[in-house]
C-alpha positions as CSV (number, residue, x, y, z in Angstrom):
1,X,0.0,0.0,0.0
2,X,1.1,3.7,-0.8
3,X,1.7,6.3,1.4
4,X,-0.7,9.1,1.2
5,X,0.6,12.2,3.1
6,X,-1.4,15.8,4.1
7,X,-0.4,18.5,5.9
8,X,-2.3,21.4,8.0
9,X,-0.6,24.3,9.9
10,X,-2.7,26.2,11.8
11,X,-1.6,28.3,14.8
12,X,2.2,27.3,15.0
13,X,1.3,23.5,14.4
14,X,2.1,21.4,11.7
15,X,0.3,18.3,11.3
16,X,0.8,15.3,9.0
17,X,-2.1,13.0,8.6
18,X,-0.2,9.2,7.2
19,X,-1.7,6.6,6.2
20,X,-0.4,3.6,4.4
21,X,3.1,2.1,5.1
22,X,5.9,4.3,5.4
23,X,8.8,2.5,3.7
24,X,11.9,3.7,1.1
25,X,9.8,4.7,-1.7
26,X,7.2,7.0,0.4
27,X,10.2,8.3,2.8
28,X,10.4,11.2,0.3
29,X,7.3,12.2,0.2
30,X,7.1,12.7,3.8
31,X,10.7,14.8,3.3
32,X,9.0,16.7,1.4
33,X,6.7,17.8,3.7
34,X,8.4,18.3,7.1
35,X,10.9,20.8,5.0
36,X,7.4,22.7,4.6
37,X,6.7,22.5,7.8
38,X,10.2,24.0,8.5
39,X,9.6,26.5,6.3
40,X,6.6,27.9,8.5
41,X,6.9,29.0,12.1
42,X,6.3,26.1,13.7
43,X,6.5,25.3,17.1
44,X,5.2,21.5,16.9
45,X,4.8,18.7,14.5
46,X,2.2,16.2,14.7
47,X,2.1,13.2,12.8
48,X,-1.4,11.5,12.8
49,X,-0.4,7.8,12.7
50,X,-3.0,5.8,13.3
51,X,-3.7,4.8,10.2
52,X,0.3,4.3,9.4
53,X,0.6,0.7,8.9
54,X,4.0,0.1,8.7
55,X,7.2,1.7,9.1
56,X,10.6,0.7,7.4
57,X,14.5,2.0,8.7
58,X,13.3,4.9,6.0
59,X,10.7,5.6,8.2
60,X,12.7,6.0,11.3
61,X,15.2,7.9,9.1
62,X,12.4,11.0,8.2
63,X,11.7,11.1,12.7
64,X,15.8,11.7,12.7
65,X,15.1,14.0,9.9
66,X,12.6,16.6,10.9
67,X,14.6,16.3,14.6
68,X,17.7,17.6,12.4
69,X,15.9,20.0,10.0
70,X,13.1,21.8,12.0
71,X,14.4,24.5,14.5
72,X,15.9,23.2,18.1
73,X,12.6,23.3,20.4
74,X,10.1,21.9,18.1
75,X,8.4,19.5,19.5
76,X,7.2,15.9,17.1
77,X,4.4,14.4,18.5
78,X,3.4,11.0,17.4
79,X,-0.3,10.6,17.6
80,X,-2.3,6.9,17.5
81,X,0.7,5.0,17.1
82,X,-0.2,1.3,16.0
83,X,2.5,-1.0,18.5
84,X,4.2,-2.9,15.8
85,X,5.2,0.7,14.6
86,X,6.1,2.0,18.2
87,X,8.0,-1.1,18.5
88,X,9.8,0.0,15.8
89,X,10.6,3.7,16.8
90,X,11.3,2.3,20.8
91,X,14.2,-0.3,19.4
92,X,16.2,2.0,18.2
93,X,16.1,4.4,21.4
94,X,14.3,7.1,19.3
95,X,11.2,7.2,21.1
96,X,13.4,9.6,23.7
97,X,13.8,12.1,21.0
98,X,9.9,12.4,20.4
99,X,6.6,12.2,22.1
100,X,4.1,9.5,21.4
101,X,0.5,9.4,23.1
102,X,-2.3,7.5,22.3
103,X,-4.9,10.5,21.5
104,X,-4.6,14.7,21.1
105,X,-4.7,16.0,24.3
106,X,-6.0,19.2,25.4
């Protein structure tokens, strides 16, 4: 399955909605977007993931990627996180570099 990729900023948030598997050949496309998001004023990035089925090494590679590119402070906020992808993101210690919750709070 493809990845299909959206992006909202409203009010100093930047939010991507995934859904599909996130793998080598979609890893651009979400590139794409967090240098967007960087281009904005952001102060957080949200990725919606629920509906993210799967995420490859290119996956984990974009997380390390908007950590890089976005300005120091910026929060990521993983949203909905399925457990075979939070597995994923926990393995390789990264999950201490980002925020994951189950649902938007407040």
């Amino acid at each position: 399955m493809n990845l299909k990729a959206n992006m909202t900023i409203d009010d100093g948030v930047a939010t991507i909605r995934l859904v599909g598997e996130l793998d080598r050949n979609s890893a651009p496309r979400l590139n794409d977007l967090i240098i967007e998001a960087a281009d904005h004023t952001v102060e957080r990035l949200v990725l919606l993931m629920a509906e993210c089925t799967y995420m490859s090494s290119a996956g984990l590679r974009c997380l390390v990627f908007a950590h890089q590119k976005l300005p120091h402070g910026v929060e990521i906020l993983l949203i909905g996180t399925r457990p075979e992808v939070a597995e994923t993101i926990r393995l390789t210690g990264f999950d201490r570099s980002i925020v994951m919750q189950e649902t938007v709070e407040g």
